[in-house]
N, C-alpha and C positions, 0 to 999 in steps of 0.2 A: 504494500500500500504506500502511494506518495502523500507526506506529510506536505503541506500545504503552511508556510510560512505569512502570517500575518506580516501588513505593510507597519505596524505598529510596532511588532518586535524586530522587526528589520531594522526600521529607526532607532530602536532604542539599542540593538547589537551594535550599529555604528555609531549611537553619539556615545557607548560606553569605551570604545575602540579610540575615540575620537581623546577620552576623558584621561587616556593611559599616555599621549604627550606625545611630541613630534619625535624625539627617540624614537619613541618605540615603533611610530609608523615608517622612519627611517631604517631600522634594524629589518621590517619587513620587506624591503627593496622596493617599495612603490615606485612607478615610473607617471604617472600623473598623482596632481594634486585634486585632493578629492576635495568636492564640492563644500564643502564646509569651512573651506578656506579660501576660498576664490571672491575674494572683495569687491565691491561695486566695482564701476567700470570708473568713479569717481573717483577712488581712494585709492585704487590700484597706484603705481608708482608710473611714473612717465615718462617712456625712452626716450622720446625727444627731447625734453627737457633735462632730464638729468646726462645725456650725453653732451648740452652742452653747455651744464655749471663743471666749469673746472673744479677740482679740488680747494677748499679754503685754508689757507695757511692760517691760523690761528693763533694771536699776540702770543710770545711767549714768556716765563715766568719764571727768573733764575731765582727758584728760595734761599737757595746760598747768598745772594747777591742783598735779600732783606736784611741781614745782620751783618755789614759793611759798613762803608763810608758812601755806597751808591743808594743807599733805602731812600733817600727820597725821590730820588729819578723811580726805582723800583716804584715806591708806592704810586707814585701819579700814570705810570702803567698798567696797575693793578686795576685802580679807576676808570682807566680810559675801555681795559678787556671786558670790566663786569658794567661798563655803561650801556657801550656800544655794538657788544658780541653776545654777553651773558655766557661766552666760555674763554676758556684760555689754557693752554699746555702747562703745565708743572713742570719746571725741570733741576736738578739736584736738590730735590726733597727732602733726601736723607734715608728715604727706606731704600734700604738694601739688595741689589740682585738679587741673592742668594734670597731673600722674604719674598721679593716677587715670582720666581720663578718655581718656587716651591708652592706658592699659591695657586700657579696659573695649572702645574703639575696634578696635583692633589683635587682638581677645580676637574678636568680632562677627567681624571680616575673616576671620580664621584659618577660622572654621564657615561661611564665605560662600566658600570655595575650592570647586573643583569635585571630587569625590570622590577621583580619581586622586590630587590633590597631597594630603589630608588620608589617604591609604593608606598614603603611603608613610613614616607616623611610625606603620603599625598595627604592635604587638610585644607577644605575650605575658610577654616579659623584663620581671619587673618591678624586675630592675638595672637595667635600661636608663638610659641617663640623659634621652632623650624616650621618651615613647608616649602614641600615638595610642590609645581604645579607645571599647565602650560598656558599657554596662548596667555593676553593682557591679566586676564579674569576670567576663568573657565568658567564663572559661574552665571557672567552675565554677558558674556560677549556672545550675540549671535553668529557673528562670524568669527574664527579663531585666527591664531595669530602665530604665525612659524616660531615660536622660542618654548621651550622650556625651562622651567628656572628655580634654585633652590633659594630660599631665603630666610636668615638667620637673623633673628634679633641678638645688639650682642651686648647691651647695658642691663643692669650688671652683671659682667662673665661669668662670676661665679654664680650666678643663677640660673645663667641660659645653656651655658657650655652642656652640662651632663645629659640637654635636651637635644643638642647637637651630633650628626651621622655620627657613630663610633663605626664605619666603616667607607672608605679606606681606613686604616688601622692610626695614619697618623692625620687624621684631618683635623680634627680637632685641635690638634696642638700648634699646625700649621697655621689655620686658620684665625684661632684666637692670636697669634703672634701679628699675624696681618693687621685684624682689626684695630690689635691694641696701638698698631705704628700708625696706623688711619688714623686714631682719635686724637693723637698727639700730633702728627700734622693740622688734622683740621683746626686744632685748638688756638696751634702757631698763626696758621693762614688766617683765620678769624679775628685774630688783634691786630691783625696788619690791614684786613678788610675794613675793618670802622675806623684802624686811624688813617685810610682815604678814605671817609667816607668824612673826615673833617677838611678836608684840602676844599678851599673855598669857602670855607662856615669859619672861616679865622675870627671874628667879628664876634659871631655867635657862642662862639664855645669860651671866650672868653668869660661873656658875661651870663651862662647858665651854667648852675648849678647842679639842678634839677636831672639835665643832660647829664652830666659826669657820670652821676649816681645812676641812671639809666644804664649807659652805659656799662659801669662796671658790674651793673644789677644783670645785663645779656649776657657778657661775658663769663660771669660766675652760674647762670645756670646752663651755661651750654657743657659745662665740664661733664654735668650730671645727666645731660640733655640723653634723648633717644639717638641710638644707633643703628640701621640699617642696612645688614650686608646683602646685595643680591649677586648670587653668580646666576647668570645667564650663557645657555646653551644651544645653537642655533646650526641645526645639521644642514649638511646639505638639501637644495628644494628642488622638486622635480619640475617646478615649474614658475620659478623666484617672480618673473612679470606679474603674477597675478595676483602679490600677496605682500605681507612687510611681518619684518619680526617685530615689530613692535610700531603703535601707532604715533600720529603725532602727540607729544604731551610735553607737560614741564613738568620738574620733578617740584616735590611739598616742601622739604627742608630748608634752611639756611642754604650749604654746600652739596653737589654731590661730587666724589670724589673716584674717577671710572678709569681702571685699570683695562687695557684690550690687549689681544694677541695680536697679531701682525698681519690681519686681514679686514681688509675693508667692510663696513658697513654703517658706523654711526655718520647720520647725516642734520644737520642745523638750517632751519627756514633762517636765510639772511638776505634781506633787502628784496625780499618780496621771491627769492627761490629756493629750492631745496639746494643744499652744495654739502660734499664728500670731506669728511675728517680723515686727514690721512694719519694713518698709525704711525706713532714716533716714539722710537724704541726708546727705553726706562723712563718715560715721562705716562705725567697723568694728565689725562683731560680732568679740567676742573669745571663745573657750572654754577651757577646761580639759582637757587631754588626759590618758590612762591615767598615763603618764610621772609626769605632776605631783598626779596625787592619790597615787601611788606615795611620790613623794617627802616628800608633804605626811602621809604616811601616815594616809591616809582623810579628813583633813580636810579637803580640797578634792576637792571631785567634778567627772568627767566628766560632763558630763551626755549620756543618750541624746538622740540630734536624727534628722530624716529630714526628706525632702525630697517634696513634693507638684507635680505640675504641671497645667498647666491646655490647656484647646482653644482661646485664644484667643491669647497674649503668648507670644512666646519667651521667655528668661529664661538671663541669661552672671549665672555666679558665680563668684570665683578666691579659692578656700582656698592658704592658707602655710602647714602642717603643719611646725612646727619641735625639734628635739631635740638629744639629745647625740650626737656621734660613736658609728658601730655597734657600737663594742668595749666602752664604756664601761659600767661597771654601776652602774644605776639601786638606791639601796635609800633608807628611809624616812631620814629626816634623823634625826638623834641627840637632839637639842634635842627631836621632838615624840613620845619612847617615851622612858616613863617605866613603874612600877607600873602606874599608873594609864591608860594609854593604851600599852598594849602592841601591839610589833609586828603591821602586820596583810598586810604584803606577801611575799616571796621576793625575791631578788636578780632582777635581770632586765634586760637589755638589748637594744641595738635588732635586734642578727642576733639575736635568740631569736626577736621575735616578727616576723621576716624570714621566716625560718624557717616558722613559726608559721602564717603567711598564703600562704605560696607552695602549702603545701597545702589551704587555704580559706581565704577571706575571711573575718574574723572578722564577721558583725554584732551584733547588741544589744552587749554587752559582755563577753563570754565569754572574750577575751584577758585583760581586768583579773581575769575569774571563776577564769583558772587560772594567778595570780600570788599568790591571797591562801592565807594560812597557814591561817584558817579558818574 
């Protein structure tokens, strides 16, 4: 007797196939992309246009060069990258080859596990402190999105760590050593960011008080602030024109701090186009998150970025999305609202847009769109 398959378990065979992440539909050797990932003809990515934005070369950012006799040229660089880019290269940081490439190492192993062991970190809790997942939001994206991705909360480590893959055997140990050099970078990079963020406010900072105490009021809770590690996993696509590993969006944070392998694909909407980040070996792309154009009240932008993939190279990325503690309220610094630059935010905090995302993922920038006054 032929068993007769309903079109409703059919659906639901696939979108559970679907649920188990681009790995794994990669490990099955598909040679089209199934319909579940095939993007309007809108959002899809644009040959013609993107074959002819060159590559953007992006400000670069010698942190060694901060604690010199050059920091003031430095900082008014700094200024000029998070004005008018909202990204800019890192380069002699201070983290280590040997940290990065045992991350990037360890990162590769984790998406080389066999499906069963990378299942068991899958969680739609996006409290959680690991999760396993794919596409933007497998829970609300109707079309999916070529990446898969593990993500690790990592403040305070010793409370999230034991939560974290204990296979590979040493990820763990690798991993917290990365994060913990992240947060001590960001910490660095973030008192160098608000002291341009006085360059032109001479005047004002003089005579507020108020401002100081702000001031050093962000900088003390960013020590304790939320950490956010994401490695991101982007296989080869069988059919990369019709899809993006990642949509357009801005990240939440103050900083995000994105480490890539030496394959193309982050790309930045600048001056009205998409243009290609090229990978530059032991530096970090750095951005600008919602949080800090918040803070900087509009003067530093997020900028929109997305991510493209290709048929041919995998491609490991591991974003550090960093902020302030979830209670804490974000509003525009005092020192940069004046008459003349008036308030252009709302108060706002990280459980709002917790909140905010648990019932959609934000993308383009719609979280920042419904924080502004007007």
């Amino acid at each position: 007797m032929v068993m007769k398959i309903r079109k409703e378990d059919y659906a639901a065979s696939l979108e559970s196939e679907y649920q188990k992440g681009v790995m794994h539909l990669s490990e099955t050797g598909i040679a089209k992309l199934p319909k579940k990932y095939v993007l309007p003809a809108s959002e899809r990515p644009n040959d013609i246009v993107d074959q002819q934005a060159s590559n953007l070369k992006l400000p670069v950012i010698d942190f060694a060069e901060l604690h010199g006799p050059n920091r003031p040229q430095v900082l008014k660089s700094l200024a000029n990258a998070c004005e008018h880019y909202g990204f800019f290269q890192l380069v002699n940081h201070g983290i280590s080859g040997s940290v990065i490439r045992n991350m990037m190492d360890v990162s590769r192993r984790f998406f080389d596990l066999p499906f069963e062991e990378r299942h068991k970190y899958m969680n739609p809790n996006m409290y959680s402190p690991v999760r396993y997942g794919t596409s933007f939001n497998q829970t609300k994206d109707g079309v999916f999105y070529w990446r898969d991705f593990l993500k690790l909360m990592c403040y305070p480590s010793s409370e999230m760590l034991p939560h974290w893959p204990s296979s590979p055997s040493d990820f763990r140990n690798l991993a917290v050593t990365y994060a913990n050099e992240n947060k001590c970078l960001f910490l660095k990079l973030m008192e160098a960011i608000v002291e341009s963020l006085r360059l032109g406010n001479e005047k004002k900072t003089t005579e507020d008080d108020d401002g100081d105490e702000e001031e050093d009021n962000i900088l003390r809770e960013l020590e304790d602030g939320s950490q956010l590690m994401v490695v991101n996993c982007y296989p080869p696509c069988p059919e990369p024109q019709l899809t993006l590993g990642m949509p357009p969006h801005s990240d939440y944070g103050f900083l995000t701090l994105l480490l890539q392998d030496q394959v193309e694909g982050l790309q930045i909407h600048f001056e009205g186009k998409w243009v290609t980040i090229a990978p530059n070996p032991n530096s970090l792309v750095i951005n600008v998150g919602d949080h800090l154009e918040i803070f900087s009240n509009g003067r530093y932008k997020s900028a929109l970025h997305r991510v493209m993939v290709n048929s041919i190279k995998p491609r490991i990325s591991l974003a550090s999305l960093l902020t302030v503690p979830s209670e804490t309220v974000i509003r525009p610094w005092r020192k940069l609202v004046d008459e003349a630059n008036p308030r252009r935010y709302m108060d706002t905090d990280f459980a709002t847009f917790l909140k905010y995302v648990s019932s959609r993922e934000p993308k383009k920038k719609n979280f920042l769109e419904s924080r502004k006054l007007t």
